[in-house]
KEDREN-974106 format. One record per residue (C-alpha): residue number from 1; x, y, z; residue in three letters. Coordinates in steps of 0.05 Angstrom, whole numbers. Layout:
N
 seq      x      y      z type
 NUM      X      Y      Z  ala
...
//
This chain:
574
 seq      x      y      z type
   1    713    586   2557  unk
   2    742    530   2524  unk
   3    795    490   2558  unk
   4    852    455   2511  unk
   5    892    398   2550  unk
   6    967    408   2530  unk
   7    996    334   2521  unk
   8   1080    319   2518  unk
   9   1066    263   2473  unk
  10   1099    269   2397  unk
  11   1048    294   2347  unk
  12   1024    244   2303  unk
  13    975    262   2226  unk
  14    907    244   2228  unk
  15    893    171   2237  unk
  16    852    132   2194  unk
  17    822    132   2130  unk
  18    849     97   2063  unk
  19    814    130   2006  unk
  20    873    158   1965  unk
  21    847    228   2008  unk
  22    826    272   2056  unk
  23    757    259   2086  unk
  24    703    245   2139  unk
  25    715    179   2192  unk
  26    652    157   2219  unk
  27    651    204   2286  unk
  28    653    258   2236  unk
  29    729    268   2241  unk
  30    773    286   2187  unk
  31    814    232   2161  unk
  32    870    232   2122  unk
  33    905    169   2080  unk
  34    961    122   2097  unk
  35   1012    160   2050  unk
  36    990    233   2090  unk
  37    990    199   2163  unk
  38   1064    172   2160  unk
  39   1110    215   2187  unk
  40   1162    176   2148  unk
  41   1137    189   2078  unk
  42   1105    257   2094  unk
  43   1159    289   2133  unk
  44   1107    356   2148  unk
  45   1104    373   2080  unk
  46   1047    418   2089  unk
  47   1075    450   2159  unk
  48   1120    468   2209  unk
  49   1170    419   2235  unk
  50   1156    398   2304  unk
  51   1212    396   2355  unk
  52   1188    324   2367  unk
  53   1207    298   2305  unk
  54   1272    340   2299  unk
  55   1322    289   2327  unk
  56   1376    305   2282  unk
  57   1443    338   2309  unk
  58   1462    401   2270  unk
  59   1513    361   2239  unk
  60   1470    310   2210  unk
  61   1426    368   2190  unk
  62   1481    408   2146  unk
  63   1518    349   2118  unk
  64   1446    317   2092  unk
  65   1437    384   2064  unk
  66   1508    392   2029  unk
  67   1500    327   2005  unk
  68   1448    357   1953  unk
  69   1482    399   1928  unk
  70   1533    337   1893  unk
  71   1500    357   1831  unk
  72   1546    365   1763  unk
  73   1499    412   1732  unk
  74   1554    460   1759  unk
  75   1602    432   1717  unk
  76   1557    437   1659  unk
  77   1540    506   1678  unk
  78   1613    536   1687  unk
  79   1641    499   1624  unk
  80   1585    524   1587  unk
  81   1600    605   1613  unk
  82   1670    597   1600  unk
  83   1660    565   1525  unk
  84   1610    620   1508  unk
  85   1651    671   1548  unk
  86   1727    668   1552  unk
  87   1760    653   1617  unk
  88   1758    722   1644  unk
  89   1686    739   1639  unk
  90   1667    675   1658  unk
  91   1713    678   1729  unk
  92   1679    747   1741  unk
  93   1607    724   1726  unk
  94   1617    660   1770  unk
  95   1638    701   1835  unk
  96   1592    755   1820  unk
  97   1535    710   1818  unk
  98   1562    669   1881  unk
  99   1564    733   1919  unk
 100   1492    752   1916  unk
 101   1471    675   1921  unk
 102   1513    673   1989  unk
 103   1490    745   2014  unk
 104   1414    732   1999  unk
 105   1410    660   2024  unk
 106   1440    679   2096  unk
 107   1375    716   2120  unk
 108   1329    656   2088  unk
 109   1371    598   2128  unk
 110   1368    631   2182  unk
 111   1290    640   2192  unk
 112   1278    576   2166  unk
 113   1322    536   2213  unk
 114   1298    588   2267  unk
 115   1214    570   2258  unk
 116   1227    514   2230  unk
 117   1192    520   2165  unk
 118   1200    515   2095  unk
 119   1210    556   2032  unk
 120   1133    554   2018  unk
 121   1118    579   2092  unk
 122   1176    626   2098  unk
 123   1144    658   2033  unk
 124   1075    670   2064  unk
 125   1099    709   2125  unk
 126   1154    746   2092  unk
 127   1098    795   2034  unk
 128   1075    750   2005  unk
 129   1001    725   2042  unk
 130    973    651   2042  unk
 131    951    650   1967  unk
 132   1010    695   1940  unk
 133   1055    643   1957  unk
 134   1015    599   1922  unk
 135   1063    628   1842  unk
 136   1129    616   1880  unk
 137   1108    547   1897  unk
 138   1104    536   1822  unk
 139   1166    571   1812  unk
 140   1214    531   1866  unk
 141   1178    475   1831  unk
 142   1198    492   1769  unk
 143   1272    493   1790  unk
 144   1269    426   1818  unk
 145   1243    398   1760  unk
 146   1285    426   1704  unk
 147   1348    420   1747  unk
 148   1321    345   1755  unk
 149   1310    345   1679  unk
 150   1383    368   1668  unk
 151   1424    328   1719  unk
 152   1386    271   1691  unk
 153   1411    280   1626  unk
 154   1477    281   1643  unk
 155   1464    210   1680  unk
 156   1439    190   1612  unk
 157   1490    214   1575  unk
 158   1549    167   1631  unk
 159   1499    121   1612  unk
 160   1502    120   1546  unk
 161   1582    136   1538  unk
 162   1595     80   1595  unk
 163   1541     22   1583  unk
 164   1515     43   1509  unk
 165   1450     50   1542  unk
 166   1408     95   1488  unk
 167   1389    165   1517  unk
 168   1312    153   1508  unk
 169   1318     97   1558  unk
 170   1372    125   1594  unk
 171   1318    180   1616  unk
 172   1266    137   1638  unk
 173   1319    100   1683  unk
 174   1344    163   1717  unk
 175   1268    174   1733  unk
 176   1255    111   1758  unk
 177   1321     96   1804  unk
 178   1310    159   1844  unk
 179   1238    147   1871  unk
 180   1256     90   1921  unk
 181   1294    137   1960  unk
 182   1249    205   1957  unk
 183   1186    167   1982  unk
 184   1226    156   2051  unk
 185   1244    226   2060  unk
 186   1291    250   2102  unk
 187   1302    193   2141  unk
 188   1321    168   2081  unk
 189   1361    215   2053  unk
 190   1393    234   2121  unk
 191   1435    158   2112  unk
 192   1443    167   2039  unk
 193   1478    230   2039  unk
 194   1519    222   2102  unk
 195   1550    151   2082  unk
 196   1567    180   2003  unk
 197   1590    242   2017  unk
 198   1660    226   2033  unk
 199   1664    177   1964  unk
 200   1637    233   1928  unk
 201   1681    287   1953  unk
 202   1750    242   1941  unk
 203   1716    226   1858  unk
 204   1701    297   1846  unk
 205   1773    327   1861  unk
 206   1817    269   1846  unk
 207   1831    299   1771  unk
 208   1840    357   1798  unk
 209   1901    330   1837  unk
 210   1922    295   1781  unk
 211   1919    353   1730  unk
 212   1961    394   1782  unk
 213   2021    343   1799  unk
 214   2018    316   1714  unk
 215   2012    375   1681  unk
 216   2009    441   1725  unk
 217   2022    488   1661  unk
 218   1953    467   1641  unk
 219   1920    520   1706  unk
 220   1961    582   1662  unk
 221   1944    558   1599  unk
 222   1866    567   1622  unk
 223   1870    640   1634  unk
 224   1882    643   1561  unk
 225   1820    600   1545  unk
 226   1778    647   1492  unk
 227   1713    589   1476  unk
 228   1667    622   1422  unk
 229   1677    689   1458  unk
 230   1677    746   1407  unk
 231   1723    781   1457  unk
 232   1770    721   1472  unk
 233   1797    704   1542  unk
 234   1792    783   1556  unk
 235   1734    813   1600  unk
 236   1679    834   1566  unk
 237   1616    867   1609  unk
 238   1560    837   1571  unk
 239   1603    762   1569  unk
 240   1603    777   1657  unk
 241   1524    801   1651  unk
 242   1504    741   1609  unk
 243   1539    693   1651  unk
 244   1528    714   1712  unk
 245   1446    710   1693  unk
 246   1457    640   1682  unk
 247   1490    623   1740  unk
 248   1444    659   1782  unk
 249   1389    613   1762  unk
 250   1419    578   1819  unk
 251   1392    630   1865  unk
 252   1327    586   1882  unk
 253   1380    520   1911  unk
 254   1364    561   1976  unk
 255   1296    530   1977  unk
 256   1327    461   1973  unk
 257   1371    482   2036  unk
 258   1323    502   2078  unk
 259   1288    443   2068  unk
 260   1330    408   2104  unk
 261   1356    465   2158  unk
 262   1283    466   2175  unk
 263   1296    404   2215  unk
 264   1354    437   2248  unk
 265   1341    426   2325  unk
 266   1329    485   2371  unk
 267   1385    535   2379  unk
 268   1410    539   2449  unk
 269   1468    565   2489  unk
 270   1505    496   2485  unk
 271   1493    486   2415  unk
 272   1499    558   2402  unk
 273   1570    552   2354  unk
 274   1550    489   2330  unk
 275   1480    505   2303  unk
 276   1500    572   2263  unk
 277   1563    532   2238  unk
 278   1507    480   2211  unk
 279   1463    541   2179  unk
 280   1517    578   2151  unk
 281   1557    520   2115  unk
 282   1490    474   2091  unk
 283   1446    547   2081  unk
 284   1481    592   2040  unk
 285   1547    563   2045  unk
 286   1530    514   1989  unk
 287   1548    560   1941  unk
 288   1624    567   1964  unk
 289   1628    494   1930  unk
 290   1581    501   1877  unk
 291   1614    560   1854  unk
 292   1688    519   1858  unk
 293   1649    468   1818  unk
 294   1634    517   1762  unk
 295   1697    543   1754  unk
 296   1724    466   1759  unk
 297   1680    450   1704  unk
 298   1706    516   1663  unk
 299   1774    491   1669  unk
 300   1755    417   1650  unk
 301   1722    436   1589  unk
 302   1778    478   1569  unk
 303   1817    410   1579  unk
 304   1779    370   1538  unk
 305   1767    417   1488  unk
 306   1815    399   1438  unk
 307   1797    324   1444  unk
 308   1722    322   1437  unk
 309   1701    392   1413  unk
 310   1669    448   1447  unk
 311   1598    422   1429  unk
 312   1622    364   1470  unk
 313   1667    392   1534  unk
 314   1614    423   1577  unk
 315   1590    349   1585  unk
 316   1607    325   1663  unk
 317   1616    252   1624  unk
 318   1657    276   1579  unk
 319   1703    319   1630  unk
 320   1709    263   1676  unk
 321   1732    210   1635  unk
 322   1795    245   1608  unk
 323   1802    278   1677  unk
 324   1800    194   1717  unk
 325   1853    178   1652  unk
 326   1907    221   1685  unk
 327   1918    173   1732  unk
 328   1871    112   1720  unk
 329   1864    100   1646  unk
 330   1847     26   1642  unk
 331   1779     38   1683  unk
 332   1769    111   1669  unk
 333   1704    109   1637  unk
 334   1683     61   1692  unk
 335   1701     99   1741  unk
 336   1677    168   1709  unk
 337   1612    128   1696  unk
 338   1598    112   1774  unk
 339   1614    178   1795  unk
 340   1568    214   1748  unk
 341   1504    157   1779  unk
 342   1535    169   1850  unk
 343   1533    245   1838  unk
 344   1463    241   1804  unk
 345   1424    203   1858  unk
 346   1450    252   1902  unk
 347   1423    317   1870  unk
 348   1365    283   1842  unk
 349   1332    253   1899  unk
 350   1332    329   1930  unk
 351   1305    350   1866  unk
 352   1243    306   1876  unk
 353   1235    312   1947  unk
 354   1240    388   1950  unk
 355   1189    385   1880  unk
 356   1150    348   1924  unk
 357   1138    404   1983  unk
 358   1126    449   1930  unk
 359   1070    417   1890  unk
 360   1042    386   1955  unk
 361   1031    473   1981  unk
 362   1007    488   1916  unk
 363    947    438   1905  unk
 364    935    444   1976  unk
 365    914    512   1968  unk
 366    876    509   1902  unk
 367    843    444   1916  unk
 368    837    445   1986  unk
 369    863    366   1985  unk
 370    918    331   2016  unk
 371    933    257   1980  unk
 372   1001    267   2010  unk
 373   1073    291   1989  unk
 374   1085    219   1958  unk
 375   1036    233   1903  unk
 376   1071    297   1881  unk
 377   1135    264   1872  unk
 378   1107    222   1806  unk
 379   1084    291   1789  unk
 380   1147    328   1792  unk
 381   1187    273   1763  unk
 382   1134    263   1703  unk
 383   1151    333   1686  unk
 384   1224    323   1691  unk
 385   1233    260   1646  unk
 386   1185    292   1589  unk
 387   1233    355   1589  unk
 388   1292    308   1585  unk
 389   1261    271   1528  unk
 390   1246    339   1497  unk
 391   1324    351   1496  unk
 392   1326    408   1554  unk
 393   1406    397   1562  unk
 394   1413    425   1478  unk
 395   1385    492   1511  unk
 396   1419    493   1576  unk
 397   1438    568   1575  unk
 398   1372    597   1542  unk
 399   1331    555   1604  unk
 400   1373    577   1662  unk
 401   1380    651   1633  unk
 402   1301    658   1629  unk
 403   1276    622   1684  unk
 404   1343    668   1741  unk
 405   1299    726   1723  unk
 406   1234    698   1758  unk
 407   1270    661   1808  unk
 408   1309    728   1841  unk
 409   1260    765   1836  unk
 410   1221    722   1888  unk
 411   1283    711   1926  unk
 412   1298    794   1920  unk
 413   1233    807   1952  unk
 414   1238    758   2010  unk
 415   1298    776   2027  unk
 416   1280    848   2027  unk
 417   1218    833   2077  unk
 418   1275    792   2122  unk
 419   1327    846   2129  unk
 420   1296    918   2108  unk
 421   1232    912   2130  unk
 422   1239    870   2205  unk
 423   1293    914   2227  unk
 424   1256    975   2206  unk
 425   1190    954   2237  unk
 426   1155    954   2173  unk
 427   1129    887   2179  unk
 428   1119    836   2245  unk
 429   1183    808   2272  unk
 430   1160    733   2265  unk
 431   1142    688   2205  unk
 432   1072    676   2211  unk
 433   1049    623   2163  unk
 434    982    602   2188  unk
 435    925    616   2142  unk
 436    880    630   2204  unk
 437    920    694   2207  unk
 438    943    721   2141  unk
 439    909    760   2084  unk
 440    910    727   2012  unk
 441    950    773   1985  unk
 442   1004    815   2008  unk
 443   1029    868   1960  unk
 444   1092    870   1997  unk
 445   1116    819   1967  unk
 446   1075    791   1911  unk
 447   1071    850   1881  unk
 448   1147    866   1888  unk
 449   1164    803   1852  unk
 450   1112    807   1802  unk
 451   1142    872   1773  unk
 452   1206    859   1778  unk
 453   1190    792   1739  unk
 454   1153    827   1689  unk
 455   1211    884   1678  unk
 456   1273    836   1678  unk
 457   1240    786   1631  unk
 458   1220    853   1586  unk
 459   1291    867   1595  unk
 460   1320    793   1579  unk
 461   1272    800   1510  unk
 462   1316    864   1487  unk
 463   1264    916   1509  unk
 464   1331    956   1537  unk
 465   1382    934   1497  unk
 466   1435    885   1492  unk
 467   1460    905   1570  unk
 468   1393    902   1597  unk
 469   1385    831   1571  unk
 470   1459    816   1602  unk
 471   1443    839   1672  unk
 472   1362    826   1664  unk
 473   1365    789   1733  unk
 474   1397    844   1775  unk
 475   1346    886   1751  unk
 476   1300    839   1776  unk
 477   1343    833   1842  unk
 478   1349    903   1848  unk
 479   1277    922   1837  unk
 480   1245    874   1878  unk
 481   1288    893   1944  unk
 482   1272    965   1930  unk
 483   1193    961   1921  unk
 484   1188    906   1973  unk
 485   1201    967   2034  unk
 486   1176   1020   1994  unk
 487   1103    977   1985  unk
 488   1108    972   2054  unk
 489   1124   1041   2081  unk
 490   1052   1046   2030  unk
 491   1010   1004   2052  unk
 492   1038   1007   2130  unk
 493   1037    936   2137  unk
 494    966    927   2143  unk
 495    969    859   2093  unk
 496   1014    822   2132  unk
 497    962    799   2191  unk
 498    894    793   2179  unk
 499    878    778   2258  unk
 500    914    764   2315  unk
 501    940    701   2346  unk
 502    886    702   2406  unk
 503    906    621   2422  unk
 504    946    618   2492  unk
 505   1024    601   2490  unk
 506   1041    548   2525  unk
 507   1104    545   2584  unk
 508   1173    566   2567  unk
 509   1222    515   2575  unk
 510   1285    513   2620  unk
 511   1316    552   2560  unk
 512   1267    599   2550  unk
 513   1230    569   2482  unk
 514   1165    545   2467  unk
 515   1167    472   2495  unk
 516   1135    406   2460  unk
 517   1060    418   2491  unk
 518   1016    404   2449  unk
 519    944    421   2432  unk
 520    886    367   2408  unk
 521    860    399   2333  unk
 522    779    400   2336  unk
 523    773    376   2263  unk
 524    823    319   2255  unk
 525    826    299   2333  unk
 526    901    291   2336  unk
 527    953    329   2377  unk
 528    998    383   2343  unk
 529   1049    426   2375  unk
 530   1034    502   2386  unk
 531   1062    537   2335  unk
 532   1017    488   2284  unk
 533    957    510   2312  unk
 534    908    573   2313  unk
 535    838    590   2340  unk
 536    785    571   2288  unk
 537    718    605   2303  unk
 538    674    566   2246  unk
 539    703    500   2280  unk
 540    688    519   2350  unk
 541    762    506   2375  unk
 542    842    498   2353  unk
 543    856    475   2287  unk
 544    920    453   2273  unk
 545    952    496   2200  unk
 546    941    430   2156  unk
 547    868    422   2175  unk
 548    852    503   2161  unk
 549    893    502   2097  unk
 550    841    447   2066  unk
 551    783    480   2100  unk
 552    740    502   2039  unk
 553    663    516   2074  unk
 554    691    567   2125  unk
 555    707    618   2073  unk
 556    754    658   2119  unk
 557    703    674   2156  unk
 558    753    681   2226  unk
 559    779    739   2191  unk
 560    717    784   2171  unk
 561    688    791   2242  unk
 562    694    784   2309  unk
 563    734    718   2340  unk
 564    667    683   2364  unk
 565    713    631   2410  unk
 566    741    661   2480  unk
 567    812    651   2483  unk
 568    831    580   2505  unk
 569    868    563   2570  unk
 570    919    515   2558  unk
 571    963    480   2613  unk
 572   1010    422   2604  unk
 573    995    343   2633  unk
 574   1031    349   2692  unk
//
């Protein structure tokens, strides 16, 4: 029997090596690089959050999340649903859309913050299987990169209007200003967000005030705002579907969220109020504002309209510099200039470092390397600043209303594995992430979402009509929460665990959850807290989840047999 030492030191990532990779040290160890072994700069990209290195109060938690979500892409998006639209359509297809965003992203912040994982590791455990995850990795990845793409644009374009900076270069500026502060991560970001927030929040509803104590007949005259609706300001079903698709491209933000709530400390009977106030406000409580922010930018571009167009007033530049001349004309487009780079930075540098997780879990898997999550954030911002040269913001609604039917689909199906299929028993009542204990695939899940992709994006390409393109991504909602149980109830939940957890748990705590021991991983020698680590057979020992993701010589071969390794004994220092 093999006996593991539980330590109470802090985990640390493998020490040594400097190769740009993964690899051997010279007693045979793996090694990973500088950029992988600094907690700073890889914030546990790869894995779950230990309780070590979550020293953040709830508060600091939820308000670096919310700070995020300072994006104007909102205002873009709204002003764009109520030009194409009419006022009442657009109102409708706003709410609508914030509804299911706020219903569907409770169950998601909740697990997260609870296991302290992220989007890509949630996915795995919840029908989807190690490798099935592997397509929504590339699909939160695509969100963070064309909502990168687009609130870079409109930085370019306050460039531009404010310093006559050409949009070419303009681009390659936004790009460049926000990788300083992704590299650092969230201890970073954490100071960042918390010390702009309040600046930010006083900029972005300051013409509002204005608008309301200069000219409140403007709020009545908005209900009557028709755009280039063919129906005019009245309601019109396929103006609501249509909009609401595009706003529902939102849906994936969640992922963003969690990214932070997964550092959300341990919930406890002190901090009981305290920590679901954090999960519920920064989780799916972003969309209470994001939606206001829609419907602010609807009623801004009606403002504007007459002034600069309606090719023109779904611009956040454009919106903010008549909205700061209500009450500061001399250094409005100053003014409207800083906000729009304030607001930018903000969004953007969540854009990278969420694009970052992603593409870190998706090579990880296929190429069974780990350079670290600092490489991936060239990657994801490469991407961004070649769709912002190719002119992404002209197509704003086409982008957003294609890409909401993949993204809630995966969402759909998650959330169906969360709150159908737990409470009913028809999957485990954890999140395991591990690969050491789950099958590749899960149909569950994967193939939930991969239906429901394939018959909403049929749908959004007229296969059923002009209302089935409308309301293409409920369709894909709708499908992929009712397959996701059914599959289940099918396959009896056999493809969520391919073998059982057969490592020992360490002691409860004095409030009854796992405490900080920690167990010493066979392949990289370092010390990782339990729920990081499983039993390895091939390796003789525990591996911690990082190690057995870039395994590629064991072949899975824990799961095709017997467990060759008795069950460890593990007892803490003292």
């Amino acid at each position: 029997m093999t006996e593991i030492v539980g330590k109470e030191a802090p985990p640390a990532v493998a020490d040594g090596g400097t190769d740009g990779d993964t690899g051997s040290g010279t007693d045979g160890k793996r090694t990973y690089n500088d950029w992988a072994q600094n907690d700073t700069l890889e914030d546990y990209s790869l894995r779950y959050a230990p309780k070590s290195f979550r020293r953040w109060t709830p508060y600091v938690v939820a308000t670096t999340a919310l700070g995020g979500i300072a994006y104007l892409a909102d205002f873009a998006i709204g002003g764009s649903i109520a030009i194409s639209n009419g006022f009442s359509s657009a109102m409708v297809a706003i709410l609508t859309a914030a509804v299911v965003i706020f219903l569907t992203g409770i169950p998601i912040s909740y697990y997260s913050a609870k296991y302290s994982i992220d989007m890509d590791l949630l996915t795995r455990g919840a029908g989807f299987g190690y490798l099935g995850s592997t397509l929504t990795s590339v699909i939160y990845a695509s969100f963070t990169f064309i909502f990168f793409a687009l609130e870079g644009s409109i930085m370019a374009q306050a460039l531009e209007l404010g310093l006559h900076i050409p949009l070419a270069v303009g681009y390659l500026i936004c790009s460049l200003i926000i990788l300083p502060l992704v590299i650092y991560g969230m201890t970073a970001l954490s100071k960042m967000q918390v010390w702009t927030q309040p600046v930010w929040l006083v900029l972005m509803v300051a013409p509002f005030v204005s608008i309301a104590i200069q000219e409140p007949g403007r709020f009545s005259e908005f209900t009557h705002f028709a755009g280039n609706s063919p129906t005019g300001s009245s309601i019109s079903m396929l103006g609501v579907g249509a909009g609401a698709g595009v706003a529902l491209s939102l849906i994936a933000q969640i992922g963003e969220q969690v990214d932070y709530l997964r550092f959300m400390p341990d919930k406890t009977p002190e901090n009981s109020k305290k920590w679901w106030g954090a999960v519920l406000s920064a989780g799916p409580g972003w969309v209470v504002l994001g939606a206001a922010k829609q419907i602010g930018g609807a009623f801004l571009a009606f403002y504007i309209a007459k002034s600069v167009g309606l090719a023109k007033a779904n611009e956040p530049i454009q919106q903010y510099v008549s909205g700061f001349k209500t009450f500061a004309a001399p250094v409005a487009l100053g003014l409207a200039t800083f906000f729009v780079i304030l607001s930018q930075i903000k969004i953007n540098s969540t854009n990278a470092y969420s694009g970052s997780l992603s593409w870190s879990n998706f090579f990880s898997r296929l190429t069974h390397r780990h350079p670290g999550r600092v490489v991936y954030i060239f990657l994801n911002v490469g991407i961004a600043l070649a769709l912002m040269e190719g002119g992404v913001f002209g197509f704003l609604n086409t982008v957003l209303g294609f890409y909401s039917n993949v993204a809630i689909a995966w969402i759909g199906a998650v959330v169906a594995d969360l709150v159908i299929n737990k409470p009913l028993k028809l999957s485990p009542s954890y999140i395991e992430f591990k690969r050491a204990h789950l099958h590749n695939f899960n149909p569950v899940g994967f193939g939930s979402m991969l239906i429901a992709s394939a018959v909403s994006i049929a749908a959004y390409f007229n296969a059923f009509g002009e209302y089935g393109k409308a309301y293409s991504p409920f369709i894909a909602l709708f499908l992929a929460m009712a397959l996701s149980p059914l599959f289940a109830v099918l396959t009896k939940g056999k493809y969520y665990i391919a073998r059982v957890d057969d490592l020992a748990e360490p002691l409860l705590d004095a409030d009854g959850l796992p405490s900080a021991v920690t167990l010493t991983c066979t392949v990289c020698a370092t010390d990782f807290e339990r729920p990081d680590v499983a039993n390895c057979p091939f390796h003789s020992g525990a591996i911690c989840s990082l190690c057995c993701s870039l395994e590629k010589d064991c072949h899975d071969s824990c799961k095709t047999g017997p467990v060759a390794l008795a069950m460890p004994t593990v007892r803490s220092a003292d």
